[in-house]
C-alpha positions as CSV (number, residue, x, y, z in Angstrom):
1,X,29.1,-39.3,-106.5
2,X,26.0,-41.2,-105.6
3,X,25.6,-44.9,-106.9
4,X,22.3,-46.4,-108.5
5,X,23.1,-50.0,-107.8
6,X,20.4,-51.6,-109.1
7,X,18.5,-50.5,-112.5
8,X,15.6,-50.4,-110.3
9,X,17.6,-47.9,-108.1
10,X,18.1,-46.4,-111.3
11,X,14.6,-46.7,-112.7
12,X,13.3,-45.4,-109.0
13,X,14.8,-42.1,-109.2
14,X,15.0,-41.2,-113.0
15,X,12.0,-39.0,-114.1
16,X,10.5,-39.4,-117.1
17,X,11.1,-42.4,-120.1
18,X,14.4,-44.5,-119.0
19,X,15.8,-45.6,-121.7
20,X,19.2,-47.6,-122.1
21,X,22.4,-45.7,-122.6
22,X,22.1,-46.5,-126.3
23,X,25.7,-45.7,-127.3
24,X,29.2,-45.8,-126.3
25,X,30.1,-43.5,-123.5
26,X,32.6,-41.1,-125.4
27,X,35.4,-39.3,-123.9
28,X,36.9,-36.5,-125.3
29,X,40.1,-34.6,-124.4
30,X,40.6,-31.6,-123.0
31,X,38.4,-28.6,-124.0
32,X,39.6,-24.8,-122.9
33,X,35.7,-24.1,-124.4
34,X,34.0,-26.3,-121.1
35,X,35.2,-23.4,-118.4
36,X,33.4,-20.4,-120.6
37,X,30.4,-23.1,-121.4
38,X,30.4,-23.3,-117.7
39,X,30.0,-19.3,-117.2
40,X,27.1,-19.4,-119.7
41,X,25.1,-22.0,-117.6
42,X,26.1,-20.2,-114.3
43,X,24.6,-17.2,-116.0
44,X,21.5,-18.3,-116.9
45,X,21.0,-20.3,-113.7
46,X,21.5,-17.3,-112.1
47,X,19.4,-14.9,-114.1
48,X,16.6,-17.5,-113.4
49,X,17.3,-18.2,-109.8
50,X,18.3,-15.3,-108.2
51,X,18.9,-15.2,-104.2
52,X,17.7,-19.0,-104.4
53,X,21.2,-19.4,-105.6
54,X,23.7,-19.9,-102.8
55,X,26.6,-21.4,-104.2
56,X,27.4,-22.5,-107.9
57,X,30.2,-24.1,-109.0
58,X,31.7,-25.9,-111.9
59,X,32.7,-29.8,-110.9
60,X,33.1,-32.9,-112.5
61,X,35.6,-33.4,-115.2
62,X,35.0,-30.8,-117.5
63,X,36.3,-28.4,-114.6
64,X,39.9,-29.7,-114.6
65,X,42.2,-28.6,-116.9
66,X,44.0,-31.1,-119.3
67,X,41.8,-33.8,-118.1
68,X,39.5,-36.0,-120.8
69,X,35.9,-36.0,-120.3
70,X,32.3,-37.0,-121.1
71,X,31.5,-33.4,-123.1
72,X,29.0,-32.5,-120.2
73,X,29.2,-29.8,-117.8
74,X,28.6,-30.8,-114.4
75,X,27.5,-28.0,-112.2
76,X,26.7,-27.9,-108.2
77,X,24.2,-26.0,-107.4
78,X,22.9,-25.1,-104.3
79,X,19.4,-24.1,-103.1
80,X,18.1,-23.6,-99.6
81,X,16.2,-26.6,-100.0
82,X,16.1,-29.0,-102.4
83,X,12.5,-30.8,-101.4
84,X,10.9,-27.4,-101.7
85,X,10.9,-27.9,-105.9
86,X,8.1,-25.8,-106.6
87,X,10.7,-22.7,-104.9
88,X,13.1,-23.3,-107.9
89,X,12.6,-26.2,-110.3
90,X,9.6,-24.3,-112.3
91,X,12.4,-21.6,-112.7
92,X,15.2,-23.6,-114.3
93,X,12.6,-25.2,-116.6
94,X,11.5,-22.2,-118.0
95,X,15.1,-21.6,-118.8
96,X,15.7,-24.9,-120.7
97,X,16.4,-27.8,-118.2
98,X,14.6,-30.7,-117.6
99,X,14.2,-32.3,-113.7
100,X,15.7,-35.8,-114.2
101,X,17.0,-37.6,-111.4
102,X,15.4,-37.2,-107.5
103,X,17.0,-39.3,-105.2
104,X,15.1,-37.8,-101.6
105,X,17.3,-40.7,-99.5
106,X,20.4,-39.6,-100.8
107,X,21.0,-36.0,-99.3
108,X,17.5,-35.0,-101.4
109,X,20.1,-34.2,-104.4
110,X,18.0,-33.6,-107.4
111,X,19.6,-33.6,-110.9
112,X,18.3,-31.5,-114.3
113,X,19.4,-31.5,-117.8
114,X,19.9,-29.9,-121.0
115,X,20.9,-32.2,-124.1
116,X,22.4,-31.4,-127.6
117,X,19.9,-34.0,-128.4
118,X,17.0,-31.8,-127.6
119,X,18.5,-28.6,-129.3
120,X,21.1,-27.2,-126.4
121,X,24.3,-25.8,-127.4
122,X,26.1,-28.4,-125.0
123,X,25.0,-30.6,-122.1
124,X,24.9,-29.6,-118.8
125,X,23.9,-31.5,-115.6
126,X,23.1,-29.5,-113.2
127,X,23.4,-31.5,-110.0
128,X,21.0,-29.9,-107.0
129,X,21.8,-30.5,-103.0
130,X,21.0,-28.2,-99.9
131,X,23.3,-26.4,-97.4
132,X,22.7,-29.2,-94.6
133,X,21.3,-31.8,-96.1
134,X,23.9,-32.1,-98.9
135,X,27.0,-30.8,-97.0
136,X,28.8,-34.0,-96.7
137,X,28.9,-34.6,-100.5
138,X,29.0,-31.5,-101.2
139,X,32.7,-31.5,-99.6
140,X,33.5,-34.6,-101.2
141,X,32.5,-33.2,-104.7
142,X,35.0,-30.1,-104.5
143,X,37.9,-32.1,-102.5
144,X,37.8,-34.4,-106.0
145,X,37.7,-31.7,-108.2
146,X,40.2,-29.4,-106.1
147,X,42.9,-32.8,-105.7
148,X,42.3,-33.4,-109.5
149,X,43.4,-29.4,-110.2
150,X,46.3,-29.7,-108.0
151,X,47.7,-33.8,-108.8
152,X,49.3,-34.1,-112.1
153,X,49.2,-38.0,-111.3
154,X,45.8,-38.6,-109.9
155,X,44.6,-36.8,-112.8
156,X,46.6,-38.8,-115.2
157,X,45.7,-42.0,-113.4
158,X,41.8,-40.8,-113.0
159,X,41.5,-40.3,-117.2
160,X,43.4,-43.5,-117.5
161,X,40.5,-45.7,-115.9
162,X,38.1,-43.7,-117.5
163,X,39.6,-44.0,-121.0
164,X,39.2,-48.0,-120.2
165,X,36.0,-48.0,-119.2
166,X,34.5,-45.8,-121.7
167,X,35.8,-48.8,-124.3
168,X,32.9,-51.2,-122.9
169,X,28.7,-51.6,-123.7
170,X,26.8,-49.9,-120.9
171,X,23.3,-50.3,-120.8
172,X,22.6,-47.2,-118.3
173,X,26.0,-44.3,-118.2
174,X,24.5,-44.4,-114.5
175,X,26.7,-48.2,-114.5
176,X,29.7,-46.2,-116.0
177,X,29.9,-43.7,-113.5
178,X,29.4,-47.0,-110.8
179,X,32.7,-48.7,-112.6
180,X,34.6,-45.4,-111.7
181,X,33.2,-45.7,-108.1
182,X,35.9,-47.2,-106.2
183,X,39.0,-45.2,-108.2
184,X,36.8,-42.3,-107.1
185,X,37.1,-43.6,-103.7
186,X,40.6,-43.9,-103.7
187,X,41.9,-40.5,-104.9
188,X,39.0,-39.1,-102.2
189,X,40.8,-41.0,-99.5
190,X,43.9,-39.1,-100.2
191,X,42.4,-35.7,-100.8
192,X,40.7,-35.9,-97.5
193,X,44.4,-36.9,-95.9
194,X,45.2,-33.8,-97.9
C-alpha cells in the first residue's frame, strides 16, 4: 500500500518504458472467476518457485467477495529475500511475468506483471516483499483484505470511493491507488483496533 508521490518517485522505481495510464481506470463488479484465476497464478508461481516460496496469498480487491475491482489479481508473495533477484526473478520470467516496479527503500518490495495486453489470460500483479524486511506491510496488506472479508460496510464504503475515483483522468493508475490512500488508511485504523 506504498505511495509514489511524485512521478519521479514513480518514474524511479518503474522498470522499463513508463508510459501514462492512457485510459480510464475501470472497475468492474464482482467476479466468482478472480479466486480460481488466483489458484492458477499461485500454481504456476509455485511450479516455478518451489521452496523459494514461503507464503502466497491472494489480496487486494479481487480477493473479497462481492467487492468491485480493477480486473487484476493481486498476489503477495513472499521470498526469503527480495534483493537477492537473481534467486527468483529469472524464474518467474520464464513463466510469463515481467519485473516492473523495485522500490529497495520501501521494505525492498518488488512488483511483476502479466497483462492481457501482452497475451495473458488475465492480469496479475504479483507484489514481492521478504519475511523481515516486509513484515510490517505485509500485516497491514492481510488486516485490509481480512476487515474487507468480514465488514459488510467497510466494503460497501471502500467500493463506493473507488467507484468515484475511477470516474476521473489519471495520468499514472500509480495516482489512483494514491487518491484511495487515506480511505485505505482509515478502514486500516480500525482493522488494527480489531
Amino acid at each position: 500500500m506504498a505511495t509514489l508521490d511524485s512521478d519521479d518517485e514513480i518514474t524511479a522505481a518503474t522498470i522499463g518504458e513508463l508510459e501514462p495510464y492512457a485510459v480510464k481506470v475501470v472497475i468492474e463488479d464482482y467476479n466468482p472467476g478472480w479466486p480460481i484465476w488466483y489458484s492458477e497464478e499461485e500454481a504456476a508461481i509455485r511450479a516455478a518457485l518451489g521452496v523459494l516460496v514461503l507464503r502466497i496469498e491472494h489480496t487486494g480487491s479481487t480477493s473479497v467477495r462481492g467487492l468491485a475491482a480493477k480486473p487484476i489479481i493481486d498476489i503477495l508473495l513472499v521470498v526469503p529475500d527480495t534483493a537477492d533477484e537473481d534467486v527468483y526473478v529469472p524464474a518467474l520470467e520464464a513463466a510469463g511475468y515481467t519485473l516492473r516496479i523495485r522500490q529497495p527503500n520501501w521494505h525492498q518490495h518488488r512488483c511483476l506483471i502479466r497483462r492481457t495486453e501482452d497475451g495473458a489470460p488475465w492480469s496479475v500483479n504479483p507484489h514481492v516483499f521478504s519475511p523481515e524486511l516486509g513484515a510490517v506491510e505485509i500485516e497491514r496488506i492481510l488486516a485490509f483484505r481480512d476487515w474487507l472479508r468480514t465488514h459488510d460496510e467497510d466494503r460497501v464504503y471502500y467500493e463506493r470511493i473507488k467507484r468515484e475515483l475511477a470516474q476521473y483522468n489519471w495520468k499514472f493508475v500509480q495516482h489512483y491507488a494514491n487518491a484511495k490512500s487515506e480511505v485505505v488508511e482509515e478502514i486500516l485504523r480500525r482493522a488494527q483496533r480489531g
